[in-house]
PDB file of N, CA, C and O in Angstrom:
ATOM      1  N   UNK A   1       3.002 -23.690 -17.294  1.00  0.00           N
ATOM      2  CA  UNK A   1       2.884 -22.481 -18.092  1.00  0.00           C
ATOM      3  C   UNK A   1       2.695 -21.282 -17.174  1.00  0.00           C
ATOM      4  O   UNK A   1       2.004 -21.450 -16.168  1.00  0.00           O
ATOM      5  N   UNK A   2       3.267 -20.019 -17.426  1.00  0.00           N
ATOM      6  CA  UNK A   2       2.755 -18.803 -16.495  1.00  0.00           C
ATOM      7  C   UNK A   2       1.980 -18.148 -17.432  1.00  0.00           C
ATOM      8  O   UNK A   2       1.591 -18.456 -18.558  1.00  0.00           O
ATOM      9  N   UNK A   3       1.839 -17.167 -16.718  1.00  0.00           N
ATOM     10  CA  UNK A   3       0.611 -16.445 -17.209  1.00  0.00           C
ATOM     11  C   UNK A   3       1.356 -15.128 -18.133  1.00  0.00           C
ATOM     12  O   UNK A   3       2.564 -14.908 -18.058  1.00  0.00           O
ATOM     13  N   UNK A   4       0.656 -14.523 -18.777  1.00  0.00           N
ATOM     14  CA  UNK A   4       1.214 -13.821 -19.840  1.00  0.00           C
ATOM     15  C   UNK A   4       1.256 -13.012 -18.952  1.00  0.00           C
ATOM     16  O   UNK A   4       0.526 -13.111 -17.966  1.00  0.00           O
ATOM     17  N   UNK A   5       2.581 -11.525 -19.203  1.00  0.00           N
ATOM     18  CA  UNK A   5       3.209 -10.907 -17.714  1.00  0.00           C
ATOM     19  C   UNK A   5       2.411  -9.175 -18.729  1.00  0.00           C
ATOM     20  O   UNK A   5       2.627  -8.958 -19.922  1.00  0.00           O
ATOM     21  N   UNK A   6       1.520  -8.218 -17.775  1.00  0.00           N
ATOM     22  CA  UNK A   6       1.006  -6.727 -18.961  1.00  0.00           C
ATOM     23  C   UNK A   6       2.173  -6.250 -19.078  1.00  0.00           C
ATOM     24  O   UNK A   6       3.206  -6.563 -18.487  1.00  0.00           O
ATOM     25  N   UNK A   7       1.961  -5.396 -19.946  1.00  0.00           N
ATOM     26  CA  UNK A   7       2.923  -4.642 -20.472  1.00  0.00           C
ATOM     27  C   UNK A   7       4.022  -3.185 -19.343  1.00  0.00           C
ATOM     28  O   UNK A   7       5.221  -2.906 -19.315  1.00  0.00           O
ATOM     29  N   UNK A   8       3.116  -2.777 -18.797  1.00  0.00           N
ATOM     30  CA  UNK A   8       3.175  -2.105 -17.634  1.00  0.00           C
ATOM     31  C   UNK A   8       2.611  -2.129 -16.359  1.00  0.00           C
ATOM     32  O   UNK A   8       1.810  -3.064 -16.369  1.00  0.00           O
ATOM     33  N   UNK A   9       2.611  -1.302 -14.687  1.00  0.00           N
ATOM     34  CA  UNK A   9       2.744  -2.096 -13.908  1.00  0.00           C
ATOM     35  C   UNK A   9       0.723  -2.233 -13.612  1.00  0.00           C
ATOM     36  O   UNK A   9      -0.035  -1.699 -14.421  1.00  0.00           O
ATOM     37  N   UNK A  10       0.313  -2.812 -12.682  1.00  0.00           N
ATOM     38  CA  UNK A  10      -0.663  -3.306 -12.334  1.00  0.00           C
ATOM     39  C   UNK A  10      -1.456  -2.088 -12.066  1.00  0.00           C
ATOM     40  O   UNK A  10      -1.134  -1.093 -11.417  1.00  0.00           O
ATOM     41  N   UNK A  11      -2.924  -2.448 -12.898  1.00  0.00           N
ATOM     42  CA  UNK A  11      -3.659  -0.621 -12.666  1.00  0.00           C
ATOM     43  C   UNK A  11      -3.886  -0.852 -11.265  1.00  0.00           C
ATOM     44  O   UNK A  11      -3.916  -1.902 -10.624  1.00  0.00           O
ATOM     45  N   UNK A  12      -4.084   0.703 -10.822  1.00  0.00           N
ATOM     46  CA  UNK A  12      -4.740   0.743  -9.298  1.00  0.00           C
ATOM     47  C   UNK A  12      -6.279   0.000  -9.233  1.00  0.00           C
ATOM     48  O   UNK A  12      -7.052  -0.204 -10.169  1.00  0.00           O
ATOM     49  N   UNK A  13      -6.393  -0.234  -8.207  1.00  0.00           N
ATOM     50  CA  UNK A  13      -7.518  -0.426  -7.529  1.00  0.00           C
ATOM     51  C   UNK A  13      -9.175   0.270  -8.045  1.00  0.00           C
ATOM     52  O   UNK A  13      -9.349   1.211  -7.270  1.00  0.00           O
ATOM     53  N   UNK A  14     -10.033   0.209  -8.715  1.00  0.00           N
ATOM     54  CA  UNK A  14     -11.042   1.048  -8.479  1.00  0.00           C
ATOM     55  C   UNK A  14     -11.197   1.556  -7.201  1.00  0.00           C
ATOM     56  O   UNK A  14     -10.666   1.092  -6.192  1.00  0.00           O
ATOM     57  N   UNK A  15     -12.132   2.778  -7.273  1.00  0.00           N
ATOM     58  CA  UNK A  15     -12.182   4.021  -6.011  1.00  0.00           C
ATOM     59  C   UNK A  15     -13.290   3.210  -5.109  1.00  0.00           C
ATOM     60  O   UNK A  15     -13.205   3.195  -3.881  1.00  0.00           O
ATOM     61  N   UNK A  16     -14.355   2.526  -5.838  1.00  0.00           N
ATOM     62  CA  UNK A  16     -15.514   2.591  -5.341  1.00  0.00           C
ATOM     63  C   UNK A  16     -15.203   0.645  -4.772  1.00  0.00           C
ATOM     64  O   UNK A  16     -16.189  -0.093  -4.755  1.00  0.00           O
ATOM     65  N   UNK A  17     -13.736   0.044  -4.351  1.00  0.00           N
ATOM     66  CA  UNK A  17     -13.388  -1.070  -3.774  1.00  0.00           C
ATOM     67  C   UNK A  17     -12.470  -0.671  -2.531  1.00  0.00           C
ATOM     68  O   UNK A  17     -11.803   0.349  -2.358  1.00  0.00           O
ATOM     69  N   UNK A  18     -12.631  -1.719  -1.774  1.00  0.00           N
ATOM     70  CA  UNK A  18     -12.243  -1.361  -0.143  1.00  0.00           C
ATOM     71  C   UNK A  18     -10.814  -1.413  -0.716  1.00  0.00           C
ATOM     72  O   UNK A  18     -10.411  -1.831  -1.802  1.00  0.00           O
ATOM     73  N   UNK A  19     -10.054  -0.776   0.508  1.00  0.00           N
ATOM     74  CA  UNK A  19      -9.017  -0.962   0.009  1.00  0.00           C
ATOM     75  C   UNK A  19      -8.109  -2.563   0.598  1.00  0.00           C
ATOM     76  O   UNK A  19      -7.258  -3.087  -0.120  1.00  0.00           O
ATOM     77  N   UNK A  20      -8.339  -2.905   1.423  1.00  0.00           N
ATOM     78  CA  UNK A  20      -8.556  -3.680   2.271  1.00  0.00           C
ATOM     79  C   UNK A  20      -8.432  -4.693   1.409  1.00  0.00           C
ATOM     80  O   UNK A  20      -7.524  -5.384   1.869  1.00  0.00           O
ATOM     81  N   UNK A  21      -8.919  -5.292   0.187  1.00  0.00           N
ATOM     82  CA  UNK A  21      -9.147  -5.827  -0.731  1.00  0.00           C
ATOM     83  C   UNK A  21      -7.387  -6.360  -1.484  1.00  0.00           C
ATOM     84  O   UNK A  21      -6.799  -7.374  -1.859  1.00  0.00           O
ATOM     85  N   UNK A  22      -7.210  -5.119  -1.368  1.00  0.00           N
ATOM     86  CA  UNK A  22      -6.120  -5.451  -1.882  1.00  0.00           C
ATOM     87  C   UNK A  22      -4.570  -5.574  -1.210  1.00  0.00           C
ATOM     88  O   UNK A  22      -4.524  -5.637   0.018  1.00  0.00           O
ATOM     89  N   UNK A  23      -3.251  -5.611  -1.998  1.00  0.00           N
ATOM     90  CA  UNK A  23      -2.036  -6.069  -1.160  1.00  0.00           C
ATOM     91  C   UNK A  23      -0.981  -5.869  -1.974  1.00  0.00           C
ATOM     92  O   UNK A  23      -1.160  -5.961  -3.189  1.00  0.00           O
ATOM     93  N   UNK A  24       0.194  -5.586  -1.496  1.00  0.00           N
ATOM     94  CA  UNK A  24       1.177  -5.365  -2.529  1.00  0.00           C
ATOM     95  C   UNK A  24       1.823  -6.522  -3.123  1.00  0.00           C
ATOM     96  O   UNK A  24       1.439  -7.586  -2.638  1.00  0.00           O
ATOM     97  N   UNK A  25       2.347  -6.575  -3.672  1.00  0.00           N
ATOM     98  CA  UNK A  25       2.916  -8.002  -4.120  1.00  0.00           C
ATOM     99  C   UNK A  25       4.666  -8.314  -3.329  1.00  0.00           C
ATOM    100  O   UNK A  25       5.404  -7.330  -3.279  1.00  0.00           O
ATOM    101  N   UNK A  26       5.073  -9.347  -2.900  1.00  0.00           N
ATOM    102  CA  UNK A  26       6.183  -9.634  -2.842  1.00  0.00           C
ATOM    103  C   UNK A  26       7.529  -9.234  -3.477  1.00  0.00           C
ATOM    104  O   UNK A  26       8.532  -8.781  -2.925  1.00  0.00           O
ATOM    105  N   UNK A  27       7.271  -9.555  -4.960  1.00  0.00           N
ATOM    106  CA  UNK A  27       7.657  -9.569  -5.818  1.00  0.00           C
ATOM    107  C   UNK A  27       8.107  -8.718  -7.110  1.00  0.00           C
ATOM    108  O   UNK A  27       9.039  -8.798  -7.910  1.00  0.00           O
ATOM    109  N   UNK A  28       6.943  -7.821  -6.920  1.00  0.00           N
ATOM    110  CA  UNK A  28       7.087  -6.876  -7.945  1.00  0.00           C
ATOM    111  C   UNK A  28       6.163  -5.572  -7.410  1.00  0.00           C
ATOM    112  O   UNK A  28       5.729  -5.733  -6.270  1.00  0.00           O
ATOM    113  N   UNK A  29       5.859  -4.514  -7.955  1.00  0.00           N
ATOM    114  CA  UNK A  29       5.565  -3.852  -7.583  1.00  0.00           C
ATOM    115  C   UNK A  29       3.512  -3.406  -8.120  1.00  0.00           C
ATOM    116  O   UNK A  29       2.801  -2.400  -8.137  1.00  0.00           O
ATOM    117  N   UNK A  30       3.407  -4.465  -8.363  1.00  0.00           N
ATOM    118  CA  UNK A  30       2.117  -4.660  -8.346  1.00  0.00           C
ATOM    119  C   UNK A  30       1.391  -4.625  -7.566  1.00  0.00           C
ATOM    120  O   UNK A  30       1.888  -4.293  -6.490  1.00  0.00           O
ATOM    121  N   UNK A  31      -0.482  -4.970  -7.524  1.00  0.00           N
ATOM    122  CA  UNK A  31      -1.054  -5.333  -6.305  1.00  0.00           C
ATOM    123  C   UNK A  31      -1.917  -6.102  -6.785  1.00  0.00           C
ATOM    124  O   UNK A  31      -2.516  -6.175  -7.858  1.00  0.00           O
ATOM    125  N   UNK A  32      -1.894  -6.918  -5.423  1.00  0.00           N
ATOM    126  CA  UNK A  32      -2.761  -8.076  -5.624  1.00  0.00           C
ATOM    127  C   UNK A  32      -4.465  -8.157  -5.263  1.00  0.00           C
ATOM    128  O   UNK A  32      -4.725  -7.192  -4.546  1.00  0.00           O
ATOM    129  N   UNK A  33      -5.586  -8.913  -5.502  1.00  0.00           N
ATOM    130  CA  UNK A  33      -6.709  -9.023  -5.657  1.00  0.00           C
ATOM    131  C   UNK A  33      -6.844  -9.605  -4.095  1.00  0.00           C
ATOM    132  O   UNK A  33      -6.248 -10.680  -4.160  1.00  0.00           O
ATOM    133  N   UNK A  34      -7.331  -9.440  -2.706  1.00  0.00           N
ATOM    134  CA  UNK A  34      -7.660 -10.549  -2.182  1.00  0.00           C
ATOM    135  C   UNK A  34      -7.814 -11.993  -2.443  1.00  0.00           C
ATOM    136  O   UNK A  34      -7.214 -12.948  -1.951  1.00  0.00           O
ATOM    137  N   UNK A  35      -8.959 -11.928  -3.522  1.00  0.00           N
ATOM    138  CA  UNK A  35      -9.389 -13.247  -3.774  1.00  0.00           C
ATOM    139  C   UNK A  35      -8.185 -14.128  -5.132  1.00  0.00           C
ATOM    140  O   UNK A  35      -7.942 -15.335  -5.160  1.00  0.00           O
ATOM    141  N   UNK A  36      -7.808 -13.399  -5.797  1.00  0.00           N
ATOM    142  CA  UNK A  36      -6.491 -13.749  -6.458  1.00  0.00           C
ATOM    143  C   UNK A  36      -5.367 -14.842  -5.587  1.00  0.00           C
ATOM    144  O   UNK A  36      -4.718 -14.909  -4.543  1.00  0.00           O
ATOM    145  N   UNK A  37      -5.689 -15.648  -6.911  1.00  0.00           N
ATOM    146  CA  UNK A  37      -4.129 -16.767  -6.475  1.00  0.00           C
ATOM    147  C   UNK A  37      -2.834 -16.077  -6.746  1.00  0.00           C
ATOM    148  O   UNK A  37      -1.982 -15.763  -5.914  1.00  0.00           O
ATOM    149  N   UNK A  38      -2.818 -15.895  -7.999  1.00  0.00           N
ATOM    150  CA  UNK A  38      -1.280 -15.109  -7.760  1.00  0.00           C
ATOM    151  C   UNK A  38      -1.580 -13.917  -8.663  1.00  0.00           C
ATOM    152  O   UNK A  38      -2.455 -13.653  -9.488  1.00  0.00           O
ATOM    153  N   UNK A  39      -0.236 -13.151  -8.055  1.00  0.00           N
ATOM    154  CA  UNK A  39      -0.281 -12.069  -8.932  1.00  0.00           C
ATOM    155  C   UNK A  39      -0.331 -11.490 -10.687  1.00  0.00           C
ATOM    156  O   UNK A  39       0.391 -12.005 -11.541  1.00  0.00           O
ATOM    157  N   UNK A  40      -0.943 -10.778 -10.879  1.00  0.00           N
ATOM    158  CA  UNK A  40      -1.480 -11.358 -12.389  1.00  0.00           C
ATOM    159  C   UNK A  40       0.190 -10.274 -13.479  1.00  0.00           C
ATOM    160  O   UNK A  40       0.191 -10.131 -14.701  1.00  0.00           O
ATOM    161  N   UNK A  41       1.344  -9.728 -12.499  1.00  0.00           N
ATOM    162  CA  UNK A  41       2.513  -9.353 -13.312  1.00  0.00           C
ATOM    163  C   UNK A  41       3.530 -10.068 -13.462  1.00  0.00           C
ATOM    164  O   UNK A  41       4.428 -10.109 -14.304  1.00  0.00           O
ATOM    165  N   UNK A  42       3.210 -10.816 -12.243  1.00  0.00           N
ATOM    166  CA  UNK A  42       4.927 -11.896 -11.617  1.00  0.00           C
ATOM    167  C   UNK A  42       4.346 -13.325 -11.951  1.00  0.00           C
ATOM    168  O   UNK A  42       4.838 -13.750 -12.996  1.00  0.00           O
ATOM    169  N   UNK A  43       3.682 -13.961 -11.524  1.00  0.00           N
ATOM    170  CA  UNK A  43       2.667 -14.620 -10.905  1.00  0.00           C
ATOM    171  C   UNK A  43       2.868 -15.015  -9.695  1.00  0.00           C
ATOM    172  O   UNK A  43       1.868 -15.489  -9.155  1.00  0.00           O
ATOM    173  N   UNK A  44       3.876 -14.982  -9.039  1.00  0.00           N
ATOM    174  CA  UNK A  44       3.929 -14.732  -7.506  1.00  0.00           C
ATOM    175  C   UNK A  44       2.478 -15.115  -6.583  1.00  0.00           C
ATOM    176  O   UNK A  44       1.606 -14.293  -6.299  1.00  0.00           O
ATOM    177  N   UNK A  45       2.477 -16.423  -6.244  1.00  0.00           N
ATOM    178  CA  UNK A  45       1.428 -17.206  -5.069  1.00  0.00           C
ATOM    179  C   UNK A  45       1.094 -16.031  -4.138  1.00  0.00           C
ATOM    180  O   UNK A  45       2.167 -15.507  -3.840  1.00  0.00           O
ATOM    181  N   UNK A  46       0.231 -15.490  -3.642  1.00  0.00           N
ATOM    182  CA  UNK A  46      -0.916 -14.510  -3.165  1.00  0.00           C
ATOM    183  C   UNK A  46      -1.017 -15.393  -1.656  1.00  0.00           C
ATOM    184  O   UNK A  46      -2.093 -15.924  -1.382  1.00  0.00           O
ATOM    185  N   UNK A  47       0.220 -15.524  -0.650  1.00  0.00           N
ATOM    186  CA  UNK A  47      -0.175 -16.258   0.557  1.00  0.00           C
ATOM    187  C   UNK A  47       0.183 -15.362   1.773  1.00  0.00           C
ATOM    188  O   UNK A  47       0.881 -15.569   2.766  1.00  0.00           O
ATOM    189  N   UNK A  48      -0.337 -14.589   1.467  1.00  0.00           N
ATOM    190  CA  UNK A  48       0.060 -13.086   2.804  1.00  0.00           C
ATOM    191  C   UNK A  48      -1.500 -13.291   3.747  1.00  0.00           C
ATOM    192  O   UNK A  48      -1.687 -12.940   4.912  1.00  0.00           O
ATOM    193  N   UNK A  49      -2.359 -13.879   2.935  1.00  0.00           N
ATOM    194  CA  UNK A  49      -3.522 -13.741   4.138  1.00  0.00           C
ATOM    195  C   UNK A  49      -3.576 -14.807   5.365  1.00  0.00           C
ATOM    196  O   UNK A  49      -4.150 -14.480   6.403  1.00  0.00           O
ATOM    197  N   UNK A  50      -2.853 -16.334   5.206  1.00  0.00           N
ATOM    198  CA  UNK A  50      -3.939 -17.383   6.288  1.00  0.00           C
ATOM    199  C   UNK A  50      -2.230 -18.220   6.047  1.00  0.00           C
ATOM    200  O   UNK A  50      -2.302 -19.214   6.769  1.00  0.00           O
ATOM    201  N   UNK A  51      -0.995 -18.211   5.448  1.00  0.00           N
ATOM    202  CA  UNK A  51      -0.030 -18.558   5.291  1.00  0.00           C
ATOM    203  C   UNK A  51       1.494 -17.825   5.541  1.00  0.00           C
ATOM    204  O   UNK A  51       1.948 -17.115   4.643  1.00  0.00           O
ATOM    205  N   UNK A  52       2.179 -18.010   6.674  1.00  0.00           N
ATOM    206  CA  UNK A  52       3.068 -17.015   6.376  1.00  0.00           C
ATOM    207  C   UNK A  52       4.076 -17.385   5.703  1.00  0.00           C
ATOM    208  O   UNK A  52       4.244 -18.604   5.683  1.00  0.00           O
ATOM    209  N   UNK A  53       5.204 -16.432   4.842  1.00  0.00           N
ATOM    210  CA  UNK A  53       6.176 -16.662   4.120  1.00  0.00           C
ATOM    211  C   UNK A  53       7.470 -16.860   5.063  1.00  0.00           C
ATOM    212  O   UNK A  53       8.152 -17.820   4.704  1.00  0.00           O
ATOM    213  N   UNK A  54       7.865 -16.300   5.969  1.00  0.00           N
ATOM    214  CA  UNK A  54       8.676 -16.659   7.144  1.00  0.00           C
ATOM    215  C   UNK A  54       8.592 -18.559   7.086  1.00  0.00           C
ATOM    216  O   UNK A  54       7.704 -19.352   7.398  1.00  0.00           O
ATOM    217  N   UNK A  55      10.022 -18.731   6.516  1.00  0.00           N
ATOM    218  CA  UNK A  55       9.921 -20.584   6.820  1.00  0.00           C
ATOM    219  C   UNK A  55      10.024 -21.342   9.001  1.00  0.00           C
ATOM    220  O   UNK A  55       9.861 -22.459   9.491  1.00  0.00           O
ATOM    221  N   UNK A  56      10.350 -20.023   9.571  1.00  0.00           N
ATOM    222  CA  UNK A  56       9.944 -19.940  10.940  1.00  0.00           C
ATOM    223  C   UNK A  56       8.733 -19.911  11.401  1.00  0.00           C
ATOM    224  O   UNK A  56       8.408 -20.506  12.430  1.00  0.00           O
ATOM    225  N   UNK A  57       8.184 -19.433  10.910  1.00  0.00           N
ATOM    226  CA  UNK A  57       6.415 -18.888  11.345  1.00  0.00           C
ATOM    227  C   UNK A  57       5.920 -19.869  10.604  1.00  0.00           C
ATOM    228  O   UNK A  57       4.865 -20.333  11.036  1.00  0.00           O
ATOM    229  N   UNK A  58       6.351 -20.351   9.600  1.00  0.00           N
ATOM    230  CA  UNK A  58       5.320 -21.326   8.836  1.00  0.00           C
ATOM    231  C   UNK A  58       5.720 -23.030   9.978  1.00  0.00           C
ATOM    232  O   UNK A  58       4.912 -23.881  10.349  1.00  0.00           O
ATOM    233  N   UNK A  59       6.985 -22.970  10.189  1.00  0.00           N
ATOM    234  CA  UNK A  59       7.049 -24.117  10.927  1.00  0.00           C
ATOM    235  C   UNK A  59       6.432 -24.262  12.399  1.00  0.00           C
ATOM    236  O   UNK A  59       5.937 -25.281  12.881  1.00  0.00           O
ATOM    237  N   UNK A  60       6.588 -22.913  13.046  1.00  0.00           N
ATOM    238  CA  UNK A  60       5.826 -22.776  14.516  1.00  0.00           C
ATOM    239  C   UNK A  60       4.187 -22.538  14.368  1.00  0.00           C
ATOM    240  O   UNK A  60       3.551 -22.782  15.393  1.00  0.00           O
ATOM    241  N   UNK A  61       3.408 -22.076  13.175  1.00  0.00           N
ATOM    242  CA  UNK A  61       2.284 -22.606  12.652  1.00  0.00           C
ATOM    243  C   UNK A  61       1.672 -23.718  12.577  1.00  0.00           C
ATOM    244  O   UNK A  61       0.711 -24.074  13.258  1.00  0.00           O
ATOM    245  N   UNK A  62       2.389 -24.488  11.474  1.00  0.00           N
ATOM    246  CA  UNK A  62       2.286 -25.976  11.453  1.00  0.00           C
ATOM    247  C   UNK A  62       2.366 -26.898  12.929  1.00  0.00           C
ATOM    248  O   UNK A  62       1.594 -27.776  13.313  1.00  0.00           O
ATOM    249  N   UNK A  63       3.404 -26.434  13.486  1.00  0.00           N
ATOM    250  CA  UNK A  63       3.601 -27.502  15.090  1.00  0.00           C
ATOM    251  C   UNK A  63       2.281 -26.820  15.459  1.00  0.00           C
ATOM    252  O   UNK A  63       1.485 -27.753  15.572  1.00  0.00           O
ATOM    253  N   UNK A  64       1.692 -25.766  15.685  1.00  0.00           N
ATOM    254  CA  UNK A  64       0.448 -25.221  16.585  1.00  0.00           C
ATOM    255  C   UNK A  64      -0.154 -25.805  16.680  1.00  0.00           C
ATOM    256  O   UNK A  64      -0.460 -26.497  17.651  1.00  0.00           O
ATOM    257  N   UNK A  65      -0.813 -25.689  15.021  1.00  0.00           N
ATOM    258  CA  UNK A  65      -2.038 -26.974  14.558  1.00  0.00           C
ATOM    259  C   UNK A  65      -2.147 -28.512  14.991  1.00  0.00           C
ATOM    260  O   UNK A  65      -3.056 -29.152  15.521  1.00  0.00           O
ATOM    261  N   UNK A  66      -0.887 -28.844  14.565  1.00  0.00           N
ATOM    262  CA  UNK A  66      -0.829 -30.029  14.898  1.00  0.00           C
ATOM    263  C   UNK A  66      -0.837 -30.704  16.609  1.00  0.00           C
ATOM    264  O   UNK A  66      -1.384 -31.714  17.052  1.00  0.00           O
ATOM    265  N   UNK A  67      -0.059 -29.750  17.223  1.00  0.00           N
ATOM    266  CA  UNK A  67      -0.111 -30.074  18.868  1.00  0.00           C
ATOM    267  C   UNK A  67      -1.490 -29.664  19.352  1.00  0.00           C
ATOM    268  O   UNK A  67      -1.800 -30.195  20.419  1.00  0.00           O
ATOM    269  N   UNK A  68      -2.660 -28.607  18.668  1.00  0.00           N
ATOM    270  CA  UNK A  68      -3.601 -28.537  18.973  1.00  0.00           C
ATOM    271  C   UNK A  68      -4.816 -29.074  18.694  1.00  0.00           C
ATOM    272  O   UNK A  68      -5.879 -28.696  19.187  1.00  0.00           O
ATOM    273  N   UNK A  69      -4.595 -30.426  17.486  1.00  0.00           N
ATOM    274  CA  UNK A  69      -5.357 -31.380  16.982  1.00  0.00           C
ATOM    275  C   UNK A  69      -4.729 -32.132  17.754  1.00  0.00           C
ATOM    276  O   UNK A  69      -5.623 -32.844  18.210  1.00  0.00           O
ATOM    277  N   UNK A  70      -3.720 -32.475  18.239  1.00  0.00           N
ATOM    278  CA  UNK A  70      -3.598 -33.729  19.387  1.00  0.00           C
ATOM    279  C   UNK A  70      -3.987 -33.468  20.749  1.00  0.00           C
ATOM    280  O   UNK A  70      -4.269 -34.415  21.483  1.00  0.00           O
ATOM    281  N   UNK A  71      -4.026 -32.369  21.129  1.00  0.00           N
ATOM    282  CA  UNK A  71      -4.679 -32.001  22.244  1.00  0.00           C
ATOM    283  C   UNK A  71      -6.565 -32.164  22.389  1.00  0.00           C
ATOM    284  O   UNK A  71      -7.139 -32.513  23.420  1.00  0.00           O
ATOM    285  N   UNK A  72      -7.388 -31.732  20.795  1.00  0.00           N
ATOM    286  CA  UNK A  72      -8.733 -31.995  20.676  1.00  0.00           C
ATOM    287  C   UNK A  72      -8.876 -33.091  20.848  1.00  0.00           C
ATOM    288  O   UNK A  72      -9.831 -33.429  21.548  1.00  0.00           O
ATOM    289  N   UNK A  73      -7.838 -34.283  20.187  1.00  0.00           N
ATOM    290  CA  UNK A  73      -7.975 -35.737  20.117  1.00  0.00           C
ATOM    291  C   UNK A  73      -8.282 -36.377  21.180  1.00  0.00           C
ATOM    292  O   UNK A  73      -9.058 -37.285  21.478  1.00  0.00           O
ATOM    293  N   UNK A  74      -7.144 -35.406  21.956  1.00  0.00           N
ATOM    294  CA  UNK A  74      -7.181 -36.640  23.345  1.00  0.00           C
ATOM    295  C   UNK A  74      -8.419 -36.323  24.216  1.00  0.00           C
ATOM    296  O   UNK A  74      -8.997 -37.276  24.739  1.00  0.00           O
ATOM    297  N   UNK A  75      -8.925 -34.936  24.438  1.00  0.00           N
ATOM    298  CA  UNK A  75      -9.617 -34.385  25.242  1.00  0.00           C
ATOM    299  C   UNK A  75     -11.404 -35.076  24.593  1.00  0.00           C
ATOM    300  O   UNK A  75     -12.356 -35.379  25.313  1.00  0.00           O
ATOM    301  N   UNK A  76     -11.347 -35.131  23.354  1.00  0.00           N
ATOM    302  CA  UNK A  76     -12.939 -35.973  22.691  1.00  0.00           C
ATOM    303  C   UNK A  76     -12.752 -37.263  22.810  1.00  0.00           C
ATOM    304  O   UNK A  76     -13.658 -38.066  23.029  1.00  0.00           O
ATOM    305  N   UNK A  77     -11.354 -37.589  22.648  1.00  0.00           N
ATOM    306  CA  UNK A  77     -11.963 -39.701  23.100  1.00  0.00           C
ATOM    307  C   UNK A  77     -11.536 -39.843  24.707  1.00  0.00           C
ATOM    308  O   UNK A  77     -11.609 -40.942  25.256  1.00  0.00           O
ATOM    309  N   UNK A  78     -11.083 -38.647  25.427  1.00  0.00           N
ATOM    310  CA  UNK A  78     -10.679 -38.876  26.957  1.00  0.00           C
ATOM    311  C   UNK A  78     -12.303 -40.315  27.133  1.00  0.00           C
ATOM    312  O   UNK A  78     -13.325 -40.441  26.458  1.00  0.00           O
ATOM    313  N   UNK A  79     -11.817 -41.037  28.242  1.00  0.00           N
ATOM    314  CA  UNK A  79     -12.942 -41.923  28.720  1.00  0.00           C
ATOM    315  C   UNK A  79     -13.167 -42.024  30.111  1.00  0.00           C
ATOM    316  O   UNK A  79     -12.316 -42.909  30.208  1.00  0.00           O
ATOM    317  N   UNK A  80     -13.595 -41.887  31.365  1.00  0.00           N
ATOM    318  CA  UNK A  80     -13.653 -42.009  32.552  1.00  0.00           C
ATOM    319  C   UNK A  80     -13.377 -43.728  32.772  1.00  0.00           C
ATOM    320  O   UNK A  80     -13.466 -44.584  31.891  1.00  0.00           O
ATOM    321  N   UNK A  81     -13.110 -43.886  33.844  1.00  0.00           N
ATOM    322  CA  UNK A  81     -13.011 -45.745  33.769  1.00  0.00           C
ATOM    323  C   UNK A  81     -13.721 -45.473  35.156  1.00  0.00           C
ATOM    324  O   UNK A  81     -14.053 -46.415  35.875  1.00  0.00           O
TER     325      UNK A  81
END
């Protein structure tokens, strides 16, 4: 199910919130909540903070992690003989 789409576009921000807080949307011309999963016009997934949308960057991401959990691995069970 999506979410019911307002009638017009996404109110601004209150004055007295960082702005920082918030983000434009992908998708539409809304803005998004930080803490928001998706956008509450499109519903458009909210992954601009800790995920990139680039299927390049998301793959040279993923290898990072992973070559750098095999690198912790080896270096915490290393053993002297």
């Amino acid at each position: 199910m999506t979410a019911a789409v307002p009638a017009g576009p996404t109110p601004a921000p209150a004055a007295d919130e960082s702005h920082a807080q918030w983000t434009a949307c992908a998708n539409c011309a809304g803005t998004i909540h930080r803490s928001a999963g998706r956008c509450p016009h499109c519903g458009t997934h909210n992954r601009r903070f800790w995920w990139p949308a680039d299927p390049k960057a998301r793959l040279l991401l993923a290898t990072t992690v992973v070559f750098a959990g095999m690198v912790l691995y080896r270096w915490l069970t290393n053993r002297r003989r």
